[in-house]
C-alpha positions as CSV (number, residue, x, y, z in Angstrom):
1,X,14.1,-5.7,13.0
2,X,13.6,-5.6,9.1
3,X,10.5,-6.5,8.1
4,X,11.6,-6.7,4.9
5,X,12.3,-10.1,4.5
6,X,9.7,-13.3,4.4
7,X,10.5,-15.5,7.2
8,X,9.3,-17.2,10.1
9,X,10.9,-15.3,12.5
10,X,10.1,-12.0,10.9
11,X,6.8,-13.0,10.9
12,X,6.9,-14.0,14.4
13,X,8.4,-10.6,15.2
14,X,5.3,-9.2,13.5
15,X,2.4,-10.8,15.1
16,X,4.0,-10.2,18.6
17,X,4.5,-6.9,18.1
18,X,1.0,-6.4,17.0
19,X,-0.2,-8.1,20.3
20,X,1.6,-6.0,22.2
21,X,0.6,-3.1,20.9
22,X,-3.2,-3.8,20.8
23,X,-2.9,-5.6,24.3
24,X,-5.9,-7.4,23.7
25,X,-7.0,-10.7,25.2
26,X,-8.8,-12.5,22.5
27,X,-5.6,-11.9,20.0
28,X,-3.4,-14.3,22.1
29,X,-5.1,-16.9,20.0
30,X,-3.5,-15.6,17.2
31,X,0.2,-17.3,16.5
32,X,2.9,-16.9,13.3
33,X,2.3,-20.2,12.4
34,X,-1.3,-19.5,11.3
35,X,-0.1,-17.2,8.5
36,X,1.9,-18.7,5.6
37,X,4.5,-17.7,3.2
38,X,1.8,-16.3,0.7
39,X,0.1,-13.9,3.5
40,X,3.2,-12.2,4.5
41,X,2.5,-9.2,2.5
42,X,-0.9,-8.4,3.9
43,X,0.5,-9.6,7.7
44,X,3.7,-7.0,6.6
45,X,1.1,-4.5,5.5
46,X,-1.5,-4.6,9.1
47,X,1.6,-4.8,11.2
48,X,3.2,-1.3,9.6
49,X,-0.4,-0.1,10.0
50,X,-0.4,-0.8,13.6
51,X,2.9,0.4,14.4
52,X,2.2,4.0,12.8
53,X,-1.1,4.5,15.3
54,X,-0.8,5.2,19.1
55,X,-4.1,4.7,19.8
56,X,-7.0,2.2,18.2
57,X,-10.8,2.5,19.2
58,X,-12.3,-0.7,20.0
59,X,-13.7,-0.7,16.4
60,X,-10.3,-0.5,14.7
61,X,-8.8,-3.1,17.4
62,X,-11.3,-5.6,16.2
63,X,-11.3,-4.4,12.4
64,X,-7.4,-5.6,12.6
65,X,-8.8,-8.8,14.7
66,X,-11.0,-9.5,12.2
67,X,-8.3,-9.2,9.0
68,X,-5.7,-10.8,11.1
69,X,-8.2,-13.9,11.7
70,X,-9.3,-14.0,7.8
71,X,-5.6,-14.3,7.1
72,X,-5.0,-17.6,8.9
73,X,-4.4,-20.8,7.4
């Protein structure tokens, strides 16, 4: 998908694949409709970050947690 373009779906695309790829438990809190128009940029921006890694220490897993939750509405 082209993660070039702001919208909800894209940024649905993103925060699933993020999941995913950290397969972490407390993250299912997290949802696309917790980030809005303004944040897509730094959402954009931790998603190609996480998609570039294969694997995260439990540090960097809850680093991303932790910018992921300060980005929510």
């Amino acid at each position: 998908m082209d993660v070039s373009h702001n919208t909800a779906e894209t940024a649905d695309y993103m925060v699933e694949k993020i999941k995913e790829k950290l397969k972490m438990m407390n993250i299912g809190a997290v949802k696309s409709t917790h980030f809005n128009a303004e944040m897509y940029e730094e959402l954009r921006d931790i998603y190609e970050m996480v998609m570039r890694k294969t694997k995260f220490s439990p540090s960097e897993m809850q680093a991303i947690v932790e910018e992921l939750g300060k980005l929510r509405n």
